[in-house]
C-alpha positions in Angstrom: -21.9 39.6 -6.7 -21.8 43.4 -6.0 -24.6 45.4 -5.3 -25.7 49.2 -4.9 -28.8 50.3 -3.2 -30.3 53.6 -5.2 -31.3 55.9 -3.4 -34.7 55.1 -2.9 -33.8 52.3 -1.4 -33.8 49.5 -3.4 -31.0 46.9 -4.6 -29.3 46.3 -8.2 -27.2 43.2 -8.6 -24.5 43.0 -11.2 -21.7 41.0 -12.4 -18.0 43.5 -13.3 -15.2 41.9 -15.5 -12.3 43.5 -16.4 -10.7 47.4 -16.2 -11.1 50.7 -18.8 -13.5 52.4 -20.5 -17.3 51.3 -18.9 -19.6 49.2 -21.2 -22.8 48.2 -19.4 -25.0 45.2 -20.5 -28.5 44.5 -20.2 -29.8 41.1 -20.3 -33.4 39.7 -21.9 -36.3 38.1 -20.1 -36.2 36.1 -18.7 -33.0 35.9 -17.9 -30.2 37.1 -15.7 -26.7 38.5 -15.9 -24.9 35.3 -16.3 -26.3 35.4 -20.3 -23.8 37.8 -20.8 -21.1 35.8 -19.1 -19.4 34.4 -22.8 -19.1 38.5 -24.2 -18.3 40.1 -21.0 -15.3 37.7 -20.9 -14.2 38.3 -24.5 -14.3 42.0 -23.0 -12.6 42.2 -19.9 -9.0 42.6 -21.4 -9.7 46.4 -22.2 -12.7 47.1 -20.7 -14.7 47.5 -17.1 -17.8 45.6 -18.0 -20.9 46.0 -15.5 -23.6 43.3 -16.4 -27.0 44.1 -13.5 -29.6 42.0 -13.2 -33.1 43.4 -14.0 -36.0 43.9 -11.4 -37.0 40.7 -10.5 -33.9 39.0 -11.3 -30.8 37.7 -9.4 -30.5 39.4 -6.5 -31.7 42.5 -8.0 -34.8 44.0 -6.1 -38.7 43.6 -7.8 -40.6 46.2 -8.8 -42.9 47.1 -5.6 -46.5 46.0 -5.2 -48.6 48.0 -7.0 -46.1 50.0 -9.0 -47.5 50.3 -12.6 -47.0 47.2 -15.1 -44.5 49.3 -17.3 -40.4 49.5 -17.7 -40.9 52.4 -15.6 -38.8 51.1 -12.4 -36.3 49.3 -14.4 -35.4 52.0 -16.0 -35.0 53.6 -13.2 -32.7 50.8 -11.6 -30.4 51.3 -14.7 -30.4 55.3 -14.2 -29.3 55.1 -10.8 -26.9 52.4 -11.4 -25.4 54.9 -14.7 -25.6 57.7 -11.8 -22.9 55.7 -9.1 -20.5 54.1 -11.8 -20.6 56.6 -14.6 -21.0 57.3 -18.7 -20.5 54.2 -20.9 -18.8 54.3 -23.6 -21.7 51.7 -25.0 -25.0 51.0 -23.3 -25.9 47.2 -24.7 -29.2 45.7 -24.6 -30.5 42.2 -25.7 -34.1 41.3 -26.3 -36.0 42.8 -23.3 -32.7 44.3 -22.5 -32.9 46.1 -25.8 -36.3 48.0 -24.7 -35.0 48.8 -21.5 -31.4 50.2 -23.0 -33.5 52.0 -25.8 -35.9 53.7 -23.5 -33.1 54.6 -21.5 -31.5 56.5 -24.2 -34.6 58.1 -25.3 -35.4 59.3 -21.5 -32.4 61.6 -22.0 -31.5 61.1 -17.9 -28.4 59.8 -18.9 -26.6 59.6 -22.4 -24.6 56.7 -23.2 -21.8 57.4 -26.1 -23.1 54.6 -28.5 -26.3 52.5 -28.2 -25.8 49.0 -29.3 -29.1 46.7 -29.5 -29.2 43.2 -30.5 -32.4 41.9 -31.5 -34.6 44.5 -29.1 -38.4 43.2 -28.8 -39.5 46.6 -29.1 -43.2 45.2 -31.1 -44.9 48.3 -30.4 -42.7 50.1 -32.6 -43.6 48.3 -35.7 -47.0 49.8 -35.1 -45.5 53.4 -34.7 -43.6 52.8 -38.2 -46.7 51.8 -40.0 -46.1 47.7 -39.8 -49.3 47.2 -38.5 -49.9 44.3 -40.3 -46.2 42.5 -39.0 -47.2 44.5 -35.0 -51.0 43.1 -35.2 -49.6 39.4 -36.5 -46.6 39.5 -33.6 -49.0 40.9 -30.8 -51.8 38.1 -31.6 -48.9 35.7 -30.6 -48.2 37.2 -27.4 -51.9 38.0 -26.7 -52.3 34.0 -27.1 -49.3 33.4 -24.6 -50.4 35.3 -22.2 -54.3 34.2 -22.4 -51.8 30.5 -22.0 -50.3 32.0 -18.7 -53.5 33.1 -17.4 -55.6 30.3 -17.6 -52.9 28.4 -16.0 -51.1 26.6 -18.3 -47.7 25.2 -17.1 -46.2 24.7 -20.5 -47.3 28.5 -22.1 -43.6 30.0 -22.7 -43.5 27.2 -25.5 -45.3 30.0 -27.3 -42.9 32.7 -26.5 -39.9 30.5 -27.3 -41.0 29.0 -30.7 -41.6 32.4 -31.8 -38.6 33.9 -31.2 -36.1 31.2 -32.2 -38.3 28.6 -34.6 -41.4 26.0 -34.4 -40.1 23.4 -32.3 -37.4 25.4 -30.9 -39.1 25.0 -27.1 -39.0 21.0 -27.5 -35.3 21.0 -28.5 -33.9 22.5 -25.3 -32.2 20.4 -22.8 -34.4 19.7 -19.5 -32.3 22.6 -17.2 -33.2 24.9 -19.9 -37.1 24.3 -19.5 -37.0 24.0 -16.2 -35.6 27.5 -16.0 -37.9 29.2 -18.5 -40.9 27.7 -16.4 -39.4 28.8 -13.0 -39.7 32.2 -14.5 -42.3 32.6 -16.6 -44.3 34.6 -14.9 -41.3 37.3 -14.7 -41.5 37.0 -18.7 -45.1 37.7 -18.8 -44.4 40.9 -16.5 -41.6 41.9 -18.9 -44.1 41.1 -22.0 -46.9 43.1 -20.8 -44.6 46.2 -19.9 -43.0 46.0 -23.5 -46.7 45.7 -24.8 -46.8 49.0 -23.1 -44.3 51.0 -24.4 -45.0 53.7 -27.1 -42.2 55.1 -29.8 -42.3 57.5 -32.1 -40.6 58.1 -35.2 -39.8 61.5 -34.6 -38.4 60.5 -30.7 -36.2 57.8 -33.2 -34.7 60.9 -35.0 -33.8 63.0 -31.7 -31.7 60.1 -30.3 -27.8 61.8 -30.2 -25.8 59.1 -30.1 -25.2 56.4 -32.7 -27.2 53.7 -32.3 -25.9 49.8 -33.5 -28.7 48.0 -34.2 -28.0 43.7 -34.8 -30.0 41.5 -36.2 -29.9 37.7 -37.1 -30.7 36.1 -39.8 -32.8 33.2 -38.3 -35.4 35.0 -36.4 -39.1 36.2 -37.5 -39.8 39.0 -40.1 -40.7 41.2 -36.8 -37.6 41.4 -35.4 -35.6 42.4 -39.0 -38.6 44.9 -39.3 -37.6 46.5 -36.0 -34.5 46.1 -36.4 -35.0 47.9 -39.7 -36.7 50.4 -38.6 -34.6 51.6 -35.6 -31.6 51.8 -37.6 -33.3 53.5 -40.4 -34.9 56.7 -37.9 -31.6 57.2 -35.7 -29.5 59.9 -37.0 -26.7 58.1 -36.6 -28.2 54.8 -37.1 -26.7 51.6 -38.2 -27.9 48.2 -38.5 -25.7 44.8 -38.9 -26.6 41.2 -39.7 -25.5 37.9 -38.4 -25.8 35.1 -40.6 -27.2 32.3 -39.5 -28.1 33.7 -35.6 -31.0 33.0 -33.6 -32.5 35.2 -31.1 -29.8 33.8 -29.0 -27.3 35.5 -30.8 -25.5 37.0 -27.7 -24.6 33.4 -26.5 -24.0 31.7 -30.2 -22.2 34.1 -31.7 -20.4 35.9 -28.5 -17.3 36.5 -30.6 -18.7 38.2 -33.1 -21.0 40.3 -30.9 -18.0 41.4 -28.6 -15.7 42.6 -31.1 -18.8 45.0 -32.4 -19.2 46.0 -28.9 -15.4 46.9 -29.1 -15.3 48.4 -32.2 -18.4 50.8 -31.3 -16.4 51.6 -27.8 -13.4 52.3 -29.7 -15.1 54.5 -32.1 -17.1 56.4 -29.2 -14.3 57.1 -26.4 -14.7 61.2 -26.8 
């Protein structure tokens, strides 16, 4: 796996498929590069595809001890990974990925041609849009989760998981499955509590520059359309597109479908 170290020292991980115009993919929490495997194959025939690993992930380094609990350093990891190997035609993030690919954009540091999100947990933003009854029901789940993790107990991402993708959901997945999501939960609480952090604006919404692909499925909780919703509705050049039938796991289920509106966006958005 290739790495760079930034310049401050530390290391970013990432998988790279294929040659031509860059897309660069950001994976959800937790999670690694590899859950972009299925698109980034589908792309490779006509593009250079860079998929990192996030802090914490892979071989990609932590945030430091005592840095604050925000997306502060992984946004920073991306900027300095956008700084070595260049603009992307499309800057993709799922899930967690999704927050760190929007605040990314709306940092300004660097400026991806398109923004394409699919399914970003950016909660706090239903707050900023006036949801607050949809951000106070979604953040009473999380706030039980993580009251779960702290206490100690070993089976608390069941509450994560059955929110996202259905009651029951956490029971149906096969034993390597769990075994991973426990390995790593407390790198999903981490990743919660900096999301929970985050703060958006309407009017930041409106100054984004590029367009901005928002994709949603149709099986997840009203939350995630809302955002979803609401992103596309504030960007400028906003757009949002459905999924029928997806899951939260929409980047693995439905990998066609996602990596031809990766494509399509690219193609749009060479300049």
């Amino acid at each position: 796996m290739p790495t760079l170290t930034a310049g401050f020292g530390d290391v970013i991980a990432y998988d790279e498929y294929g040659a031509g115009p860059l897309v660069l993919l950001l994976h959800g929490s937790p999670g690694t590069s590899k859950a972009w495997s299925k698109v980034a194959e589908r792309l490779a025939d006509r593009y250079h595809v860079i998929a990192p690993n996030l802090p914490g992930y892979g071989e990609t380094s932590a945030a430091p001890a005592g840095a604050p609990p925000d997306n502060a350093y992984a946004t920073r990891l991306v900027e300095a990974l956008l700084a070595e190997v260049g603009t992307p035609r499309v800057l993709a993030g799922h899930s967690y990925g999704g927050v760190i690919a929007l605040r990314v954009a709306l940092g300004g540091a660097v400026a991806p041609r398109a923004l394409a999100l699919f399914e970003p947990v950016a909660v706090p933003l239903l707050e900023a849009l006036g949801e607050a009854e949809i951000f106070a029901a979604s953040k009473a789940v999380f706030d039980r989760y993580l009251a779960a993790f702290d206490r100690g107990d070993g089976g608390a991402v069941r509450i994560m998981v059955d929110y996202w993708f259905g009651a029951g959901a956490y029971e149906h997945m096969a034993s390597p499955m769990k075994e991973f999501l426990g390995s790593h939960t407390a790198h999903n609480v981490r990743d919660v509590r900096a999301t929970f952090r985050e703060r958006y604006s309407s009017e930041a919404l409106r100054r984004l520059p590029m367009p901005v692909q928002v994709v949603c499925g149709t099986r997840g909780p009203e939350a995630m359309t809302r955002i979803c919703q609401g992103i596309a509705a504030h960007a400028p050049q906003g757009s949002l597109v459905t999924l029928e039938k997806a899951t939260h796991a929409l980047t693995t289920t439905h990998a066609d479908a996602v990596a031809d509106l990766i494509a399509a966006l690219a193609a749009r958005n060479g300049g």
